[in-house]
N, C-alpha and C positions, 0 to 999 in steps of 0.2 A: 758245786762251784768249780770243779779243776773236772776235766775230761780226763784230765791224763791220769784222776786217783781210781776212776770206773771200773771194778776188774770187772773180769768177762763173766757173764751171768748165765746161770743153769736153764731160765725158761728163756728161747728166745721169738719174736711172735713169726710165722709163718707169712711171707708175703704174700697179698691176695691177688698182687700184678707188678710186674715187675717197675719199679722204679725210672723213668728218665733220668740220663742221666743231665747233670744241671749245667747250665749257659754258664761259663765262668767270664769272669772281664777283671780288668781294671779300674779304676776310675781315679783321676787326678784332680786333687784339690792343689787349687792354688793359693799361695800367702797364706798358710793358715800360722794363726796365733794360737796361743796356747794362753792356757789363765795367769801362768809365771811369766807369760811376758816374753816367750822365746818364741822363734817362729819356722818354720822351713816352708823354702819357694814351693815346693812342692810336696804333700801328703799323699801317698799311694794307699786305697783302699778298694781290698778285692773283694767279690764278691760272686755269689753263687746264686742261679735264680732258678727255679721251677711253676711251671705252667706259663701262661699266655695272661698279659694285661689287657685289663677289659677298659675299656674308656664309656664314659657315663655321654648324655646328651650332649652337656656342657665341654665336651674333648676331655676330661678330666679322669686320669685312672682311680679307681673305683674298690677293686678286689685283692689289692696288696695285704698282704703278711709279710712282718718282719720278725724273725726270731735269731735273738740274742744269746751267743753263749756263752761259758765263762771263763774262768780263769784258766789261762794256759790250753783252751781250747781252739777249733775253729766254724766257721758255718758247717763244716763238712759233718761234724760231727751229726748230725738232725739229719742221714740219709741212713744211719744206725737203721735195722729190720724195728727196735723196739719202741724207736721215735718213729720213719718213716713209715714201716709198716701196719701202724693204724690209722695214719691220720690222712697220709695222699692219698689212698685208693676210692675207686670210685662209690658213692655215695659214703664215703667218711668225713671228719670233722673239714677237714682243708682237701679236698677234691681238687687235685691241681684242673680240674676241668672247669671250678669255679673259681679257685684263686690262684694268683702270682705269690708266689713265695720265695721271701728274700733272706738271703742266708748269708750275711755281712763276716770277713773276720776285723775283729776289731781293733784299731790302732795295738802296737805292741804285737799281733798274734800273728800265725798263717800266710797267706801271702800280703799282709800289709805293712807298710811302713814301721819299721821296728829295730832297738838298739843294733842288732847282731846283722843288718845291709852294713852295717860300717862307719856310725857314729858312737859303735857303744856306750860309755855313760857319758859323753856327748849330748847323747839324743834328747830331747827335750822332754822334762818331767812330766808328763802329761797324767792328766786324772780321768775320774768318770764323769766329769762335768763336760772336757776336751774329750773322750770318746762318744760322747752322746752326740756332741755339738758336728763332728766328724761323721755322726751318722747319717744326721739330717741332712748335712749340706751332699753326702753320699745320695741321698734318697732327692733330692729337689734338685741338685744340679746335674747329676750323671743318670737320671735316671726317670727324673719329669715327673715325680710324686708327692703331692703339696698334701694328699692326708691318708693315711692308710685305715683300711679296715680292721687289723688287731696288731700290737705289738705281743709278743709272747716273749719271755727270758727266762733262763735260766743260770741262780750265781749269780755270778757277776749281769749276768744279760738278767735276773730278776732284780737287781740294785739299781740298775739301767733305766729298765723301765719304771721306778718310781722314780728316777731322775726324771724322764720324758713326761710323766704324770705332773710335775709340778711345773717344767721350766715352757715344756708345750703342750699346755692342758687341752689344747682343741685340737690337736694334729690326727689322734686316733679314735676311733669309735668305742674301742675297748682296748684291755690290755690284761696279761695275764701272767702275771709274775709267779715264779717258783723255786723258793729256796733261799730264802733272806728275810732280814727283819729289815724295816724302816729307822735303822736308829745308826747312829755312828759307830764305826767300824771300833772299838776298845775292849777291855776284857780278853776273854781269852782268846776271841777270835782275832784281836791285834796282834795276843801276843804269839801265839803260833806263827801267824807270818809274818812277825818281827825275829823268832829264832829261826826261821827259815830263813830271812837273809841273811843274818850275822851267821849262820853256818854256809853258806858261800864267802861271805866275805873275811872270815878267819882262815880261810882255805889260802896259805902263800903261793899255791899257781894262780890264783883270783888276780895276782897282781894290778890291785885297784881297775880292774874289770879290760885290761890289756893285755890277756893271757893267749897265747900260742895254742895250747890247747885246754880244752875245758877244764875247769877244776873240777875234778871229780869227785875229792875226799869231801868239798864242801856241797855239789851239787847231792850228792850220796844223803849227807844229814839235811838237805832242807827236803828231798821226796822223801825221807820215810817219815819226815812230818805230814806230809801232804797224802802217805797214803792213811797213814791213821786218819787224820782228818774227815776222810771218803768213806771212811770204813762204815760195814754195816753188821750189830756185833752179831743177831738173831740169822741171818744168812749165813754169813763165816761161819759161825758155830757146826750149824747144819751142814754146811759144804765141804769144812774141814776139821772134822771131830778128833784127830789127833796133830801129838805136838807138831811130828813128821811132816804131815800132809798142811799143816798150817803153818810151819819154817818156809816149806819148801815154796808154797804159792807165795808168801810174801813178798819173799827174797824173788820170784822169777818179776813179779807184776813190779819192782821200785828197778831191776835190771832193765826192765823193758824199756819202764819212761824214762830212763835217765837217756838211752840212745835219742830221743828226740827234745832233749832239753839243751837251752842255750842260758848258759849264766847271767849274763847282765840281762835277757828281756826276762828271764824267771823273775832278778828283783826287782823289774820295773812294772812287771806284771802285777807281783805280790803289794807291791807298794802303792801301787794307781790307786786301792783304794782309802788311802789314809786320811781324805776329807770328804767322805763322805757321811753325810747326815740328812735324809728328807725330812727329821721329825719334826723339826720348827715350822714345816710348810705342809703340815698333811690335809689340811683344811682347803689348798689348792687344790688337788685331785679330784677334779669331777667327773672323767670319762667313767663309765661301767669298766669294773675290775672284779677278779677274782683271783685272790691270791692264795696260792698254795705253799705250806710246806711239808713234812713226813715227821714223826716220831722217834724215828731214830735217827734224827739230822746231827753229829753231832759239833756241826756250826752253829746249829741254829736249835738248842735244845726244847724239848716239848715242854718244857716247866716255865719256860719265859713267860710273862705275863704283856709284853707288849702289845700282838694280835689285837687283845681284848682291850686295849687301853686306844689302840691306833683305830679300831672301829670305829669310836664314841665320834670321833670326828673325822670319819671319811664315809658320808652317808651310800656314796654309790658302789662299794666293797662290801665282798662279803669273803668271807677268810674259811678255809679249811683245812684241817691237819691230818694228813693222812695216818691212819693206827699204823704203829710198829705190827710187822709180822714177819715168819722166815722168809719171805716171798718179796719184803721189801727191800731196797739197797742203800738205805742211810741219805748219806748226803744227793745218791746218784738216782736218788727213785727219782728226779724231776725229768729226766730222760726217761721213764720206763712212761710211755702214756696211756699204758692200760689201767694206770692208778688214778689218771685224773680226767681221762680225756669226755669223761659224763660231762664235767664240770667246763670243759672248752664249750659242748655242744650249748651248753645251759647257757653259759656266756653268750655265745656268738646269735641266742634267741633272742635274750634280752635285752640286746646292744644293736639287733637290725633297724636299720635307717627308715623313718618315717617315710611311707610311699606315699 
């Protein structure tokens, strides 16, 4: 879910060619509303693009990918060697020679419109209903793409995408979510990022989110929630078999992200997702999906029983759990795609478009 819990990983994969680097832009949405009913003249949504849009007979782009990231992340993140370097290169799953891929940051994150431009808690409450709806109108009005070939997400950008399953069931061919359940945000997963934000906002430089400089004593206690959260215990273990050497990396990897955290979009971040539920609509999901998550997720535990309950009525899903092993990264294996990217290939066979 969180980029910023990811520590840096022992295997990393070898590029097979060097990466382009990606078209960034802007794109300006006007009058957007929000679900609370607040609005700004203008919504700034940036975005990152790789390879060449292909346009079908019809003038219509054809070979777009959108992939979604998550919390406290941004598009940038998916140019990583361990995401980009299996899946652009030529004859791999996404060959920027055959698709456009779009790498959105999403309302609140990176270069997009977000508390910390200068409306801090101001800025309008927005959810994952309002970043979804922000995405499309990104993708159709700035951008000329009325359906794409696969959504992919991760986190938050797998939450997303079962949004996009239910509210725009025809927009994509397939979609392929990674690291979420279908079900409303409660339990522990509420409550960790509910004590992540009451530990910023018990912080008196927090000063009700009008502070001079960041609160740090409160930003300090909501990341070392956010890296346990990310944690992966069978790696750690392995990587750091004493107390020492496991103090020491902690403490540098919650030092690091805290230099690039901003308090109020942290708990606007954490909080966007607090109405989120697709379970009452899973029966809408008809694109081809495969949803992924890992074993040692520990957002998303392997003992859930949902998966198996969310199949019964989504006939064109098919789910699989990646085995915990030392080689995996807990919540971050969804960025490692040498763990699923068989499962991209398999997808994108069984979702090709009737010639």
């Amino acid at each position: 879910m969180l980029s910023l819990l990811l520590a840096a990983a022992a295997q990393v994969a070898t590029m097979p060619a060097r990466i382009p680097e990606p078209t960034e832009r802007d794109i300006t949405l006007r009058n957007f509303r929000f679900g609370t009913g607040e609005t700004l003249p203008t919504l700034r949504m940036h975005v990152s693009t790789l390879g060449t849009p292909h346009r079908n007979a019809a003038g219509q782009i054809d070979n777009a990918v959108m992939v979604l990231h998550g919390t406290g992340g941004t598009g940038k993140q998916f140019l990583q060697p361990q995401f980009a370097a299996e899946l652009y290169g030529t004859g791999q799953p996404l060959d920027l020679s055959r698709y456009y891929v779009i790498l959105p940051d999403n309302i609140g994150h990176g270069g997009s419109s977000k508390p910390s431009d200068g409306l801090r808690m101001k800025f309008p409450k927005y959810d994952y209903d309002d970043m979804v709806a922000a995405q499309r109108r990104m993708l159709v009005e700035g951008l000329g793409i009325t359906h794409l070939r696969l959504i992919m997400g991760t986190s938050m950008g797998c939450m997303h995408s079962f949004v996009w399953a239910e509210t725009y069931p025809n927009f994509a061919s397939a979609l392929m979510p990674m690291a979420c359940e279908p079900i409303e945000i409660a339990g522990l997963n509420r409550m960790w990022r509910q004590l992540a934000i009451n530990g910023i906002k018990a912080d008196a430089s927090w000063q009700g989110g009008n502070y001079s400089t960041q609160p740090m004593m409160g930003l300090r206690a909501a990341q070392n929630l956010l890296f346990v959260a990310g944690a992966a215990p069978l790696l750690y273990q392995q990587q750091y078999p004493t107390r020492i050497a496991a103090g020491a990396f902690a403490e540098e990897r919650v030092s690091a992200a805290l230099k690039a955290l901003d308090a109020n979009d942290l708990i606007y971040a954490l909080d966007s997702s607090r109405n989120y539920n697709p379970w009452p609509r899973l029966e809408q999901i008809k694109a081809p999906m495969t949803w992924i998550n890992s074993a040692d997720d520990f957002i998303n535990p392997r003992n859930f029983t949902y998966p198996q309950q969310a199949l019964k009525r989504m006939p064109t899903v098919r789910f699989r759990l990646i085995p915990e092993s030392a080689q995996t990264h807990g919540h971050g294996t969804h960025t490692w795609a040498k763990f699923w990217k068989g499962d991209l290939v398999a997808l994108l066979a069984r979702s090709e478009p009737k010639r």
